[in-house]
C-alpha positions in Angstrom: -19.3 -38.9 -20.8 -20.0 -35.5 -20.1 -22.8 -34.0 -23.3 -23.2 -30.2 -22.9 -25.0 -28.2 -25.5 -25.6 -31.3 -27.7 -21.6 -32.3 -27.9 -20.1 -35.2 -25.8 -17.2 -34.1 -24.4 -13.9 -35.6 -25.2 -12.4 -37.9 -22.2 -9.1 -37.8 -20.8 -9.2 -33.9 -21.4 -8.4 -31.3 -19.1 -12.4 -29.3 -19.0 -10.5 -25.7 -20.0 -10.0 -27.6 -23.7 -12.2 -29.8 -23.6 -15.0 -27.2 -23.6 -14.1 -25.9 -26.7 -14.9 -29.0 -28.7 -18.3 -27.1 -28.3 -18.5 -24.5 -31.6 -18.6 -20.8 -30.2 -16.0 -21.5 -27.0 -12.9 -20.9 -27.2 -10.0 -21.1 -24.5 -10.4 -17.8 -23.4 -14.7 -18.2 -22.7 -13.6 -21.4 -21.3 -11.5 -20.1 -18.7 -14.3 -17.8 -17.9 -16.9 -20.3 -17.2 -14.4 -22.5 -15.0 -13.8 -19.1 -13.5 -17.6 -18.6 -12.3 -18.3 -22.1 -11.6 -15.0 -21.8 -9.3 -13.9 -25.5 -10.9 -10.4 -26.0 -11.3 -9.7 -26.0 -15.3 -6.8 -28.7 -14.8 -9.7 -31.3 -13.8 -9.9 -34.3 -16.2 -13.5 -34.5 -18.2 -14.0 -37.9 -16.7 -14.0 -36.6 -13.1 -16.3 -34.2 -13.8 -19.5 -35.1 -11.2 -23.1 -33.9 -12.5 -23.1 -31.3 -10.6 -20.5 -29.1 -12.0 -21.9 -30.6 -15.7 -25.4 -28.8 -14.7 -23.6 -25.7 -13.7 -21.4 -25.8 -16.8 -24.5 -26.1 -19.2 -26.3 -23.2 -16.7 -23.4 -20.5 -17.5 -23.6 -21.8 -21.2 -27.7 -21.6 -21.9 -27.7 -18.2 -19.7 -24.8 -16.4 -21.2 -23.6 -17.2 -24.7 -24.5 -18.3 -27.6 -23.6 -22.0 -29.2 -24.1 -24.1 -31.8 -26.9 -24.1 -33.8 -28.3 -20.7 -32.7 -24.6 -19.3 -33.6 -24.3 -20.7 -36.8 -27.5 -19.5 -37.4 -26.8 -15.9 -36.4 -23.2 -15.7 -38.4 -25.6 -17.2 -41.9 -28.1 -14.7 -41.0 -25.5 -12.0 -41.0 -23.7 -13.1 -44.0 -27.2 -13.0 -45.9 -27.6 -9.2 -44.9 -24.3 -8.1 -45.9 -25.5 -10.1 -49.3 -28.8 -8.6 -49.8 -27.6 -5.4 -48.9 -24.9 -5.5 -51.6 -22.3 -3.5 -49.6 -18.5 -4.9 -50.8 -18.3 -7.3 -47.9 -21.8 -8.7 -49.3 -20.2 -8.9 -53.3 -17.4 -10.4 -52.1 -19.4 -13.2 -50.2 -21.7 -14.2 -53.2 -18.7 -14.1 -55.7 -16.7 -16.4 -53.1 -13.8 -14.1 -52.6 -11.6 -12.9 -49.7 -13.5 -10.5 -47.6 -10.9 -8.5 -45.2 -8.7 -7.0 -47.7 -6.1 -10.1 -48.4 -4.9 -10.1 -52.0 -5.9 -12.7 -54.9 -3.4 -12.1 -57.4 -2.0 -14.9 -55.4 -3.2 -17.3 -52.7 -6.9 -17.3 -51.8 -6.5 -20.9 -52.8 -9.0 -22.0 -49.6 -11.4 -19.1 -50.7 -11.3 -19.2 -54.4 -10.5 -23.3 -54.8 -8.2 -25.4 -57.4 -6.8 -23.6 -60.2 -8.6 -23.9 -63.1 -6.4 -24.9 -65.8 -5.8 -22.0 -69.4 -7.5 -23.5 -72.3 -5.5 -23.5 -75.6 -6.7 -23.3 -78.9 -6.1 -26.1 -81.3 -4.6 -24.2 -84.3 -2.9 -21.1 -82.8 0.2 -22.7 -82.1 0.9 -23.8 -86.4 1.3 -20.7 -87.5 4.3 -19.6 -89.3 
């Protein structure tokens, strides 16, 4: 089982997806890494030999950033925009769309469950 950049790659996966089981790749940077390595991206995981693995994590630790250290950069960035207080920043900390997208309605992943109206006890007696 191939491990690159501290994920095991998934067998019986062509490399070209299975390389983006790895958090900052995605099919496109993949291509591009077969594409310097000159490896064929139909080639099964499990037929990789460990030399093309080395020159796979080589292209990775020289060129991009994965992982941890990415995570760790987009957090980083997120906390400026905060501590800045710019609008991106607000709507971060108040946990509310950031690119424009409207809340009147949806923004269920951003906002969570509705909360449900609470009714008084008495208002609805009246005559």
């Amino acid at each position: 089982m191939a491990r690159i950049a501290g994920v095991d790659l998934p067998k019986k996966k062509r490399v070209e997806v299975g390389l983006t089981y790895i958090y900052g790749i995605g099919r496109t940077t993949s291509r591009k890494i077969l594409g310097k390595i000159g490896l064929d991206p139909s080639v099964s995981t499990d037929d990789l030999t460990e030399s093309q693995i080395n020159d796979i994590r080589k292209v990775i630790d020289a060129e991009l950033q994965v992982e941890g250290e990415l995570r760790t950069q987009i957090s980083m960035n997120i906390k400026r925009l905060m501590d800045l207080g710019c609008y991106r920043g607000l709507r971060h900390r108040r946990s509310l769309p950031v690119n424009g997208q409207r809340t009147k309605t949806n923004a269920r992943t951003r906002k969570g469950p509705r909360r449900a109206a609470v009714k008084k006890k008495g208002a609805a007696k009246k005559k």
